[in-house]
N, C-alpha and C positions, 0 to 999 in steps of 0.2 A: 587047848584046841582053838579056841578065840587065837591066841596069837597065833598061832601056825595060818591061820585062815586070812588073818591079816599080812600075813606073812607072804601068803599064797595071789592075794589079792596083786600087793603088791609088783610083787614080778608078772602078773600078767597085764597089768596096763600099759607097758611097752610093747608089748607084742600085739595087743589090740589095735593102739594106734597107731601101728606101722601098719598093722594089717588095712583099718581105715583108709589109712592113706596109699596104698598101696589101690585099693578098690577105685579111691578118687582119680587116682590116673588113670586107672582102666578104661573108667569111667569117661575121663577125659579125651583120654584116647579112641574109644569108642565113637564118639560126639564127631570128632576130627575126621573117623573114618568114614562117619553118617554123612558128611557134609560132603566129605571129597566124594562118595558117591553118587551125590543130589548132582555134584556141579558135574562129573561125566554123565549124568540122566541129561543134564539141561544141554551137554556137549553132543548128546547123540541124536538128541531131539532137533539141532539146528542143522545137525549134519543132514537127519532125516529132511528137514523144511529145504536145505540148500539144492538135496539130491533131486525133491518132489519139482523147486523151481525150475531146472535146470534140463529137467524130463522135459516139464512145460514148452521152455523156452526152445529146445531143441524140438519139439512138434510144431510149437510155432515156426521155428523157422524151413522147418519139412514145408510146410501146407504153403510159406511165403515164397519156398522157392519151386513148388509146384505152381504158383500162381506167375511168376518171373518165369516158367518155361511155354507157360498157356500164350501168357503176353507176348510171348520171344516167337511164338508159335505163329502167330494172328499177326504181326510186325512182318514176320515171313511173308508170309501171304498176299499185305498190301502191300509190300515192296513188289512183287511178283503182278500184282495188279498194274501198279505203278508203269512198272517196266513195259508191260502191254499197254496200256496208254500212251508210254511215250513214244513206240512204235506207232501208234494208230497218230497220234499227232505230227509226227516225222515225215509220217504220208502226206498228211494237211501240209504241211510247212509247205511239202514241195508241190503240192496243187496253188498252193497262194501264191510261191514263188513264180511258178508257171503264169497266174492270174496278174503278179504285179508288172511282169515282162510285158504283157500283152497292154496293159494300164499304160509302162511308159513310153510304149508306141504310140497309143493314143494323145498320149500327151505330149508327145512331140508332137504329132500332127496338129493340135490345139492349139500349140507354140507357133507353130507357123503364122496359122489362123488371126492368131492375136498379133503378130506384126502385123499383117496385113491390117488390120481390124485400126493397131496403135496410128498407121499411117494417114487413114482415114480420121482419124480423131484428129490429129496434128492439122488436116487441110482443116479440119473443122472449129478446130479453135484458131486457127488463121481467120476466117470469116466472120467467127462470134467476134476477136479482137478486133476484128476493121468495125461488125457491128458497136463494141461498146465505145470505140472511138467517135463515132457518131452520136452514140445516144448522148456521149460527155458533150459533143458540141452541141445538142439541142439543150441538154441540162445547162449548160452556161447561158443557152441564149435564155432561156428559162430565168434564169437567175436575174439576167441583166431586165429584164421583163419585170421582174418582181421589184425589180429595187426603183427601176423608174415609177410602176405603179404606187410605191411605197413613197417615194418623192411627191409624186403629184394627191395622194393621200395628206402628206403633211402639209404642200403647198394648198389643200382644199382643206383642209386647219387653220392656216393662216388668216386666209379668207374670211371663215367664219368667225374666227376671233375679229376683223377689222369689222363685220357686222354686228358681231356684238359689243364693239365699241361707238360703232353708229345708234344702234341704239339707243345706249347709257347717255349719249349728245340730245339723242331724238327725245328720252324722257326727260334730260335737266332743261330741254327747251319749254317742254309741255310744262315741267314744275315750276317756271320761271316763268311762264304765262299766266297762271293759276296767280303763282303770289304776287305779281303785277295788277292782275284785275282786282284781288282778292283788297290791296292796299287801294288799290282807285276807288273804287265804289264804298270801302267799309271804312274808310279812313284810318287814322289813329286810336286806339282801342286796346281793349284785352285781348281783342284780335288779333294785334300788330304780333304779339308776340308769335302766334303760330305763322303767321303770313313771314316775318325774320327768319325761323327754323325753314319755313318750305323753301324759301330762297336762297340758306347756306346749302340745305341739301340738292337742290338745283343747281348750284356752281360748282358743287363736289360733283356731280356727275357729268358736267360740263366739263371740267380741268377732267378728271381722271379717264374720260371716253375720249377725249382728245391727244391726252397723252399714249392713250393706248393704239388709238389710231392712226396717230405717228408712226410710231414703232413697228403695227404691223403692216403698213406700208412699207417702212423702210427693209424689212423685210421680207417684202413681199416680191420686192423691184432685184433685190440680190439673189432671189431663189430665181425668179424669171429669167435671170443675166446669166445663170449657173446653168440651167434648162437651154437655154440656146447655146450656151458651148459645149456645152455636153453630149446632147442628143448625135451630131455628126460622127464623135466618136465613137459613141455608145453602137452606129450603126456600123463600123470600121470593122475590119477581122479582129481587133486585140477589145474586143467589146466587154469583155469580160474585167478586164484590169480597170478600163474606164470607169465600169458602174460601180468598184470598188471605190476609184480615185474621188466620183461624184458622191458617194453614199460617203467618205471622210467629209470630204466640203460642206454638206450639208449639215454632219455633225458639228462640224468649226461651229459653221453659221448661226446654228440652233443654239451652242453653247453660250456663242459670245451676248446672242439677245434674250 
């Protein structure tokens, strides 16, 4: 009995684990089937999401193109407005038209006006030009006016320098008196020395007011000589040019001394 039982065992451990294994494929295959129907769940589920967007999007575009017919509607309208506008302006156009006709009547006649008017200018600046003709010859004589005065201004310059060179004479006389008594009466002394100094400085004013007085004689005599030739010109019709030619001379003169 034992052995028959081992016996028995035997032979059925192949058929067990065929059968095992036989269950593991089912198994397997089972698993495969699970799956392949999770992924058409997840395929019908985007179907379902594509279909729901697609609804969406298709309402959206209803209410967008209800809104493009509203616009399209109201665009009518103001074109329509538009139109009678440009009507009512078209009216205007040709009331202004009318208005600018009547304008460039008036302004021809304005034109005329204004020659007339340009002609009267033209005598009138004929007149003003005779006047500034005049005014120019009073401005010259003006000028020549100015420049004599301006000569005899420097020639009463001269003057006073030749007086203040009389002067400078007049005081190195008085200091030359001074140190003449000063040496008579106090003799030789420690005096002498200041009585010496008053006496150099008294011949310095002597020589240099003498020289000066020279000079603005000699200049005094060539502006006098330049004034008497001058003056007849200066009253001549080209008086102008002269007090030019006298105002250089003067310059010479002044520069040379």
């Amino acid at each position: 009995m034992p052995h028959d039982l081992e016996e028995t065992q035997q032979n059925g451990r192949p058929a067990v684990i065929q059968l095992l294994t036989e269950i593991s494929h089912l198994e397997q295959q089972q698993a495969a089937e699970l799956q392949k129907q999770g992924e058409l769940a997840r395929q019908r589920t985007d179907t379902t999401s594509n279909l729901v967007a697609y609804s969406s999007q298709t309402a959206e575009n209803a209410e967008k193109q209800t809104g493009f017919a509203q616009e399209r509607t109201a665009l009518t309208r103001e074109q329509t407005r538009l139109s009678t506008r440009t009507t009512e302006l078209a009216s205007v156009r040709t009331e202004l038209a009318q208005e600018r006709t009547r304008f460039a009547e008036d302004r021809t006649r304005l034109a005329v006006h204004r020659t007339e008017m340009a002609r009267r200018r033209t005598a009138h600046a004929e007149w003003r030009t005779r006047l500034a003709e005049r005014r120019t010859g009073l401005a010259r004589e003006r000028t020549v006016h100015t420049i004599t005065r301006t000569r005899f201004a420097m020639q009463r310059t001269t003057l006073a320098k030749g007086r203040t060179c009389l002067a400078m004479i007049r005081t190195g006389l008085a200091l030359l008196t001074a140190a003449l008594v000063f040496m008579r009466y106090f003799g030789f002394s420690l005096w002498t020395i200041f009585d010496v100094a008053l006496l150099s400085c008294s011949l310095g004013f002597l020589y240099f007011g003498a020289m000066g007085y020279h000079r603005t004689r000699n200049l005094e005599k060539e502006m006098a000589v330049l004034l008497t030739e001058a003056i007849p010109s200066i009253m001549a019709k080209n008086a102008y040019e002269s007090a030019q030619a006298l105002d250089s001379r003067f310059s010479e003169t002044q520069a040379i001394k």
